[in-house]
C-alpha positions as CSV (number, residue, x, y, z in Angstrom):
1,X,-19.1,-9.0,-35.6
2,X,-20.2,-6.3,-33.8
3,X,-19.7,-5.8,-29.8
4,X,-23.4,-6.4,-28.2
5,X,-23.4,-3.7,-25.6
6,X,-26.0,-3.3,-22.9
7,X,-27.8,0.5,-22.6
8,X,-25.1,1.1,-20.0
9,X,-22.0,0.2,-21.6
10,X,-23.3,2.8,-25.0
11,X,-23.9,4.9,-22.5
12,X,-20.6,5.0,-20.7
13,X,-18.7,4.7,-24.2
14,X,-20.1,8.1,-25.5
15,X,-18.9,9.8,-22.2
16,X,-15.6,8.3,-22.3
17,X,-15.1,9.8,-26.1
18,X,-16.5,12.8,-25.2
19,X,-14.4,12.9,-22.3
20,X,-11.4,12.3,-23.9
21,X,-11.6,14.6,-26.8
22,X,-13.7,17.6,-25.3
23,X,-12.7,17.6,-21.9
24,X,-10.2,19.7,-20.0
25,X,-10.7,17.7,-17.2
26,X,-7.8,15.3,-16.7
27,X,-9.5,11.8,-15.0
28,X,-12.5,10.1,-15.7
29,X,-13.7,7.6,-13.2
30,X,-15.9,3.9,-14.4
31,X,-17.5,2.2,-11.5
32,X,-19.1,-1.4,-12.3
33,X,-20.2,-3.8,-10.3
34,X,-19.0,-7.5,-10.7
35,X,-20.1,-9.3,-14.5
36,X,-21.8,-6.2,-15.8
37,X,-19.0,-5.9,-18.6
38,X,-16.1,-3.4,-17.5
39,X,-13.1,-5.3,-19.2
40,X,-15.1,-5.9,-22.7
41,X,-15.8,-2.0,-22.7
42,X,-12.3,-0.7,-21.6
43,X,-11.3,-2.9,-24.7
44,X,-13.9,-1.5,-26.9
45,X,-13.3,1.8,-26.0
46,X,-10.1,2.4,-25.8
47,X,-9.3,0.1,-28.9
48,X,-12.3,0.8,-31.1
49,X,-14.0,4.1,-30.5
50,X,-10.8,6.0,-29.7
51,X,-8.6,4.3,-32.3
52,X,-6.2,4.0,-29.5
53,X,-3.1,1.3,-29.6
54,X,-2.4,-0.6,-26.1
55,X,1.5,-0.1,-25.3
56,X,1.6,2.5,-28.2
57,X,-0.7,5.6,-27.4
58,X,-2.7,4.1,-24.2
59,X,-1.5,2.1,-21.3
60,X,-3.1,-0.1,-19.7
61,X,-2.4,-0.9,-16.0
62,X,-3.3,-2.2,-12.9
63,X,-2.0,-2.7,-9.0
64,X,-0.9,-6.0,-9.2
65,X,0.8,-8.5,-11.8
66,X,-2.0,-10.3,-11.5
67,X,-4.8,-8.5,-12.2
68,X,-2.6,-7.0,-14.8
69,X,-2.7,-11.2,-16.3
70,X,-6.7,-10.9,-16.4
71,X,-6.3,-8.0,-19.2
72,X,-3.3,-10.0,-21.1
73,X,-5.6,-13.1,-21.2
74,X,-8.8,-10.9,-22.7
75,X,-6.4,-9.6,-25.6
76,X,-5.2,-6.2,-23.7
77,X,-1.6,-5.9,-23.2
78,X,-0.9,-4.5,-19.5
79,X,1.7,-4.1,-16.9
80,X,1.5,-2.7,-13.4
81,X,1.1,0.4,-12.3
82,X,4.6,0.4,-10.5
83,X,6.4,-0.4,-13.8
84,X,4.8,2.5,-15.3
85,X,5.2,5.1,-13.3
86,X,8.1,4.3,-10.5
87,X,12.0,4.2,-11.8
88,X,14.4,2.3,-9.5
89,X,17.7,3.6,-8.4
90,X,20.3,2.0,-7.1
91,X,21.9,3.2,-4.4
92,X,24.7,1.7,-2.3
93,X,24.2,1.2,1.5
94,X,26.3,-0.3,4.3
95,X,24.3,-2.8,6.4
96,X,25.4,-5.7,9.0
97,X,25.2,-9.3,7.9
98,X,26.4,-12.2,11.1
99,X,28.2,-9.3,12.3
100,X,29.9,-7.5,9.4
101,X,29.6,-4.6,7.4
102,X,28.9,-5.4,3.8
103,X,28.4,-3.4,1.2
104,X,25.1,-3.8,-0.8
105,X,23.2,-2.1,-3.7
106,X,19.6,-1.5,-2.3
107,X,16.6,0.2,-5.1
108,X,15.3,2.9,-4.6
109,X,11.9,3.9,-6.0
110,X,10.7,7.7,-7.3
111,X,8.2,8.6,-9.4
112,X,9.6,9.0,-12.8
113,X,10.0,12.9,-14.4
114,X,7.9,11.3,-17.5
115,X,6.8,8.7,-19.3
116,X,6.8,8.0,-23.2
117,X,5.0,10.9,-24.9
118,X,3.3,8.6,-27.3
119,X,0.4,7.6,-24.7
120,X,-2.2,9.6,-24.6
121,X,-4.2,7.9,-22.3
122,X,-3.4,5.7,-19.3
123,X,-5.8,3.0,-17.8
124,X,-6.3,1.6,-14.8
125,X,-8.2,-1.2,-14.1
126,X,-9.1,-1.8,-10.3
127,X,-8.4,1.2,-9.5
128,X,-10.2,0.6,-6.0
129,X,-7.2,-0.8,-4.7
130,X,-5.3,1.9,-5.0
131,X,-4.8,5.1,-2.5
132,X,-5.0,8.5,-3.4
133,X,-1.5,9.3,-2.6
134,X,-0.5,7.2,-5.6
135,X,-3.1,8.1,-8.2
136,X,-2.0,11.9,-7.3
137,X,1.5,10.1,-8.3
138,X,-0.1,9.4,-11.4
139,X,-1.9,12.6,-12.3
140,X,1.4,14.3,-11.8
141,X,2.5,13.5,-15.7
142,X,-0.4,15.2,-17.1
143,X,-1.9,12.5,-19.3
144,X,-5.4,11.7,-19.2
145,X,-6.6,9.3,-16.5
146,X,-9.1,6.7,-16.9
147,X,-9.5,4.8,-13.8
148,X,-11.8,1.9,-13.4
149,X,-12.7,-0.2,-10.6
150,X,-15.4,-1.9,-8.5
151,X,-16.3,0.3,-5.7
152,X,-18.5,-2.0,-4.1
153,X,-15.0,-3.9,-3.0
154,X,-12.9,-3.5,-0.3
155,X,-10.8,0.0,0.2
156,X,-7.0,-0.4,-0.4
157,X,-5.1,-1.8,2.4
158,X,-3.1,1.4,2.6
159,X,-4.8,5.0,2.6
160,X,-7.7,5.9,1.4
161,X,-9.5,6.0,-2.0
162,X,-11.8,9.4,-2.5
163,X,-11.3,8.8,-6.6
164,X,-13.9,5.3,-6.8
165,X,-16.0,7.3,-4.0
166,X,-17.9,10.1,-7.1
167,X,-17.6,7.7,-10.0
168,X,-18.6,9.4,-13.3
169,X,-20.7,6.5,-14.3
170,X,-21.7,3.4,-12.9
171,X,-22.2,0.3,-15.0
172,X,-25.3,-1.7,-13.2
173,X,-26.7,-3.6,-15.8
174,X,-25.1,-7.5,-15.7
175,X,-24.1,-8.4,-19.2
176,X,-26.0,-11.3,-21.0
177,X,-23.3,-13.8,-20.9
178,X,-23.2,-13.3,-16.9
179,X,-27.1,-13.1,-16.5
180,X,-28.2,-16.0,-14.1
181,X,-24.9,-16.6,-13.0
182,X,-25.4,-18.2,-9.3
183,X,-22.1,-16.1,-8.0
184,X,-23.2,-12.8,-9.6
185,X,-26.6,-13.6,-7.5
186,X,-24.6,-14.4,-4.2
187,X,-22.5,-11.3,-4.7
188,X,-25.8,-8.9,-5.2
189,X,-27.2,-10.2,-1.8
190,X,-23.8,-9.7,0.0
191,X,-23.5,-6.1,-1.7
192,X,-26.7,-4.9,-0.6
193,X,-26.1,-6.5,3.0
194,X,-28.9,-8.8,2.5
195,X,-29.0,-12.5,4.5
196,X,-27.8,-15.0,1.9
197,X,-30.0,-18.1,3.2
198,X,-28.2,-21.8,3.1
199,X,-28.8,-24.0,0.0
200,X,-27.5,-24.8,-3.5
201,X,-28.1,-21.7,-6.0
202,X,-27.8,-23.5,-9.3
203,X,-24.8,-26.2,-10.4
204,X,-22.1,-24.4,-9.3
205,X,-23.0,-22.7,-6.0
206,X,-23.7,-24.1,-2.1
207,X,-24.2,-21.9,0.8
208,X,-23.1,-24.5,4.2
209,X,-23.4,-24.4,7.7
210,X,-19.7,-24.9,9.4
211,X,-21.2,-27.8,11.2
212,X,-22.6,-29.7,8.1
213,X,-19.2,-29.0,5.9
214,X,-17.2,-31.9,8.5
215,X,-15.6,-35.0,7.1
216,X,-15.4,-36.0,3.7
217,X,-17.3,-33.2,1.7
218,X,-14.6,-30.9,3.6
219,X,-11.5,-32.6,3.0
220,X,-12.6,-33.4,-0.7
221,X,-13.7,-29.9,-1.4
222,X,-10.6,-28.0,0.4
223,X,-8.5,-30.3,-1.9
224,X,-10.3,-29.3,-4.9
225,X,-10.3,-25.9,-4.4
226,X,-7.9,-23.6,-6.5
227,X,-8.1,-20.8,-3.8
228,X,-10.0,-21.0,0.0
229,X,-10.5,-17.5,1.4
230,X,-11.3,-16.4,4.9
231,X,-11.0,-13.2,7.4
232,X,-9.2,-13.8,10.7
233,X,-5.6,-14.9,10.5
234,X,-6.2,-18.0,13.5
235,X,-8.6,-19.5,10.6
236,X,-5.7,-19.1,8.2
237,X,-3.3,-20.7,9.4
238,X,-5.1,-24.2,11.0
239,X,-6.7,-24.3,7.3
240,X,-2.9,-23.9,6.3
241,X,-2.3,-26.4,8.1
242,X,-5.1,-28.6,7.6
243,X,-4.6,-29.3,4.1
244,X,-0.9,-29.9,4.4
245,X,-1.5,-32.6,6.5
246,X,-4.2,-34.4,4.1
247,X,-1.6,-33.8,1.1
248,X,1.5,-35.3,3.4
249,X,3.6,-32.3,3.6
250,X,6.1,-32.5,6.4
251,X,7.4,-29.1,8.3
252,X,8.9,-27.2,5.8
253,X,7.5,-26.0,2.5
254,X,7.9,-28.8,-0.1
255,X,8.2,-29.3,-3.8
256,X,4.3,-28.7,-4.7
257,X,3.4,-26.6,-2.1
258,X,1.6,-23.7,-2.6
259,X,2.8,-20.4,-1.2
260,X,2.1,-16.4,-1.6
261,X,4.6,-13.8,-0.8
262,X,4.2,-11.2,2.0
263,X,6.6,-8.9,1.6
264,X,7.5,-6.7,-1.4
265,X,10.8,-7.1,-3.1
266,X,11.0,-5.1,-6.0
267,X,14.8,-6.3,-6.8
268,X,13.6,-9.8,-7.7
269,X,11.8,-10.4,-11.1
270,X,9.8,-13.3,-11.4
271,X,9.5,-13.3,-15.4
272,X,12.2,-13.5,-18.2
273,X,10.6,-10.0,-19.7
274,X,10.9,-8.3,-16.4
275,X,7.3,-7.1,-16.2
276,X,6.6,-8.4,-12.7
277,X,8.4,-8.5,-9.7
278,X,8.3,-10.6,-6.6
279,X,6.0,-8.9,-4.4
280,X,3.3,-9.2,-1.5
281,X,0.6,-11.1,-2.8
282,X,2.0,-13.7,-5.7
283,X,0.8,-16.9,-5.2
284,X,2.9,-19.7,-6.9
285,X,4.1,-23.4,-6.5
286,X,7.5,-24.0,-4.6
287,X,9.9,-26.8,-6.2
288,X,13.3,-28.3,-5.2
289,X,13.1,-26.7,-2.4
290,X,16.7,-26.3,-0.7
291,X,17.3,-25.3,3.5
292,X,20.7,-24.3,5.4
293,X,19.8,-24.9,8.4
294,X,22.9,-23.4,9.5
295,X,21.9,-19.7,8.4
296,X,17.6,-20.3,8.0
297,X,18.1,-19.4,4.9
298,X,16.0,-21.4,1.6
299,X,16.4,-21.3,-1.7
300,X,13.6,-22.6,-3.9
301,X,12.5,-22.9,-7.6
302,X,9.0,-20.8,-8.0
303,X,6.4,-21.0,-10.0
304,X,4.2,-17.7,-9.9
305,X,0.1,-19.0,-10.5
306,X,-0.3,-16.4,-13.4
307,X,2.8,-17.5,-15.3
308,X,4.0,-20.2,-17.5
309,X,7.4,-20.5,-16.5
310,X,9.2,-20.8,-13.4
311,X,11.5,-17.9,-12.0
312,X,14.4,-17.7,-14.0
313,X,16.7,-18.0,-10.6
314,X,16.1,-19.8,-7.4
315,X,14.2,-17.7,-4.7
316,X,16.3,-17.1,-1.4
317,X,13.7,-17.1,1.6
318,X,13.5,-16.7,5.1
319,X,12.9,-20.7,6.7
320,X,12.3,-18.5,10.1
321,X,8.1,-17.8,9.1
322,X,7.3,-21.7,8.7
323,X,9.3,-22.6,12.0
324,X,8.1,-20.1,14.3
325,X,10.5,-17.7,13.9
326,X,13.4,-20.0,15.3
327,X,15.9,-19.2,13.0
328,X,15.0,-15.2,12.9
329,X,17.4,-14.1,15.4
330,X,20.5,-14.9,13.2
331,X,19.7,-12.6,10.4
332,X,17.9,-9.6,9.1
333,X,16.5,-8.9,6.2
334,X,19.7,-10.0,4.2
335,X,21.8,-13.2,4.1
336,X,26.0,-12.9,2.9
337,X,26.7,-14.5,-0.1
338,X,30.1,-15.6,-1.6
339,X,31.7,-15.5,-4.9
340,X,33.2,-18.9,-6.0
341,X,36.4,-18.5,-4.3
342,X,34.1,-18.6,-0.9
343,X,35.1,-15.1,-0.6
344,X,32.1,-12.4,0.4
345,X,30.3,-10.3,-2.7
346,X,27.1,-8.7,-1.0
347,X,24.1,-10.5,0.3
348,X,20.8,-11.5,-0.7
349,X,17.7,-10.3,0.2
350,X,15.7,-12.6,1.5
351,X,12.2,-13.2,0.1
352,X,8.9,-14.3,2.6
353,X,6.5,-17.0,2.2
354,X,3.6,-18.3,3.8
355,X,1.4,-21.3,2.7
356,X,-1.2,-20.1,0.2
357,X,-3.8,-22.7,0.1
358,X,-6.1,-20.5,2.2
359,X,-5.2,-16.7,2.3
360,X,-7.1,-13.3,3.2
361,X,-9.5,-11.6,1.1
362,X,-7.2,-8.7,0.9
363,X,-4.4,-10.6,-0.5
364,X,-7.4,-12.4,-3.0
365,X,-8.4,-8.9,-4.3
366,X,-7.6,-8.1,-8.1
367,X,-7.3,-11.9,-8.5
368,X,-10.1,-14.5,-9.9
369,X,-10.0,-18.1,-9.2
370,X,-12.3,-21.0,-10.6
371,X,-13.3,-23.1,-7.6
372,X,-13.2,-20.8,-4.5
373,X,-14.5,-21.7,-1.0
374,X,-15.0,-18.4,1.2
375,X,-14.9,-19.2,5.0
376,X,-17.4,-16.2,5.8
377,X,-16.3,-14.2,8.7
378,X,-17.5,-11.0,7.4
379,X,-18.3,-10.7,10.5
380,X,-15.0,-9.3,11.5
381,X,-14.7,-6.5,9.8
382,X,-17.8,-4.3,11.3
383,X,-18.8,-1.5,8.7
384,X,-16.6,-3.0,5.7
385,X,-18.3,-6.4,6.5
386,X,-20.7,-6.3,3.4
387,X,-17.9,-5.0,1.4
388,X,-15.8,-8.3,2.6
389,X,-17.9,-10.9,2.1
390,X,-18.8,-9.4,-1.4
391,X,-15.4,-8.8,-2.1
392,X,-14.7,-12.7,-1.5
393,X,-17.6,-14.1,-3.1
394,X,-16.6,-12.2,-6.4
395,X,-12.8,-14.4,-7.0
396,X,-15.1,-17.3,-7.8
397,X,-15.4,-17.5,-11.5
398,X,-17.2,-20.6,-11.5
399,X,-17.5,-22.6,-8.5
400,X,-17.9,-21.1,-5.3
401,X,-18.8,-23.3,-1.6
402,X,-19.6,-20.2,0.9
403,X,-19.5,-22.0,4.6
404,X,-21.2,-19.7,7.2
């Protein structure tokens, strides 16, 4: 059955192929706004018009592993960007663990001299969350670049973004399947800075006042949701918090809590096919968890949201973050292990967690949820503060409870 494109996506597909077989010019940039179709037409394109073959003769990638699961689940196999173009080293390095010098092996990461000659063209989708200085990493192995993103979202954390800034087209047109979505509606308003009044929009949608979303309709629909977002880190953490205490959770993380990573640790893979690696910004399910109490040291089975499986190992991780940092003094970033003799062989690095049931738009970005409540505090973030709150409204896939 043929692909029903909209005037846009033909559009864009003809300069993409013209692009890529005419062109001396090494990138090509796709803007789109959120639901007008930029996944279905990367697919298309590449796949169809180009005749090109995912993890053959094109690449596709993207920041994070699980953005990189949203391309995997539409039929595109993907990895991240780091996989592609970053080789680790490992290097040995002399550090001090409870007062002794123990010998690790610590990565390294450079960008690698090349990558397969087969691909002729590498993708990358949300390319808006990348900075410049690693995209220049990228043009550096002379392949053709086609970048894709919504610049209408927030800039990258990191550095700045000057490649989303001049796209080369701009997909406007929302695709059928999307038209008269409520969230797509919501998302329009908050990308053109325009007052999104209070009210249901369709089934799926409620704009609430804070002071009307008290008591029972909060509790039920915190519980409910599969992700809670909001902008200032107090709000965070007493949301945190909050639901922990409805589910029954004691201090320390439990066996069904939900928890994201904030730090990177690109020694730890969380899959059996070592595609993805623990790193700021995976969300998953603790289980079993264990504690020393002795050293503040965890160790926990995960379960990463985008994955079937749990980790293949137990997850060291630092119990100092959910007591206040009581425990931080007595270590660094590493803990000793010991062989089975009891006898010292290196030392782990220690992962870090924070609750996950509510988390920052920032951390949210490149992911898509299907019940989302956005605490709006756009507000916070001055000139980005349209870019925020459209940013937020767009991980809702189907559900989405906005409380202003």
């Amino acid at each position: 059955m043929a692909l029903d494109l909209t005037a846009g996506q033909i559009t864009a597909d003809k300069l993409i192929e013209d692009w890529f077989l005419h062109s001396t010019r090494q990138t090509f940039v796709l803007a789109g706004y959120a639901g007008t179709g930029k996944t279905t037409l990367l697919k298309h394109t590449v796949c169809e018009t180009l005749g090109l073959v995912p993890e053959e003769s094109a690449a596709f990638v993207t920041p994070t592993g699980k953005a990189a699961t949203v391309l995997i689940r539409s039929g595109i196999a993907a990895t991240t960007l780091h996989k592609l173009i970053y080789q680790s080293i490992a290097e040995e390095q002399e550090i001090e663990v409870n007062g002794k010098k123990i010998t690790v092996e610590k990565l390294n990461f450079k960008r690698r001299e090349s990558i397969d000659k087969s691909i002729k063209l590498i993708v990358l989708d949300e390319a808006s969350m990348v900075s410049d200085e690693v995209l220049y990493d990228l043009t550096e192995f002379g392949v053709k670049l086609l970048l894709c993103g919504d610049n209408a979202q927030l800039p990258p954390v990191e550095g700045f973004n000057g490649f989303m800034t001049a796209p080369d087209y701009t997909l406007t047109t929302i695709v059928r399947q999307q038209s008269g979505n409520p969230v797509l509606k919501l998302s329009e308003m908050a990308r053109e800075n325009k007052y999104i009044p209070f009210g249901k929009y369709g089934d799926s949608v409620s704009v609430i006042s804070k002071r009307i979303f008290q008591g029972e309709i909060r509790k039920r629909s915190l519980i409910r949701a599969d992700q809670i977002i909001c902008g200032i880190n107090k709000t965070r953490v007493q949301i945190n918090d909050e639901i922990r205490s409805l589910l029954g959770f004691s201090e320390l993380p439990q066996s069904g809590d939900k928890l994201i990573c904030t730090q990177n640790n690109w020694e730890t893979f969380i899959d059996t096919q070592m595609r993805f690696n623990m790193v700021n910004g995976i969300i998953g399910e603790a289980f079993k968890p264990f504690y020393d109490f002795k050293t503040g040291v965890g160790f926990m089975m995960f379960k990463p949201d985008f994955l079937e499986d749990f980790c293949a190992e137990a997850i060291p991780f630092d119990i100092g973050i959910f007591t206040d940092g009581y425990y931080r003094y007595k270590r660094g970033d590493y803990f000793e292990k010991f062989d089975d003799k009891g006898e010292p062989c290196g030392a782990f690095t220690l992962n870090r967690f924070e609750y996950g049931y509510c988390i920052s738009c920032h951390k949210a970005q490149g992911s898509e949820f299907d019940n989302v409540v956005v605490f709006d505090e756009s507000y916070a973030f001055k000139e980005d503060k349209s870019r925020w709150l459209y940013t937020a409204i767009t991980r809702a896939k189907k559900k989405l409870i906005l409380v202003r």
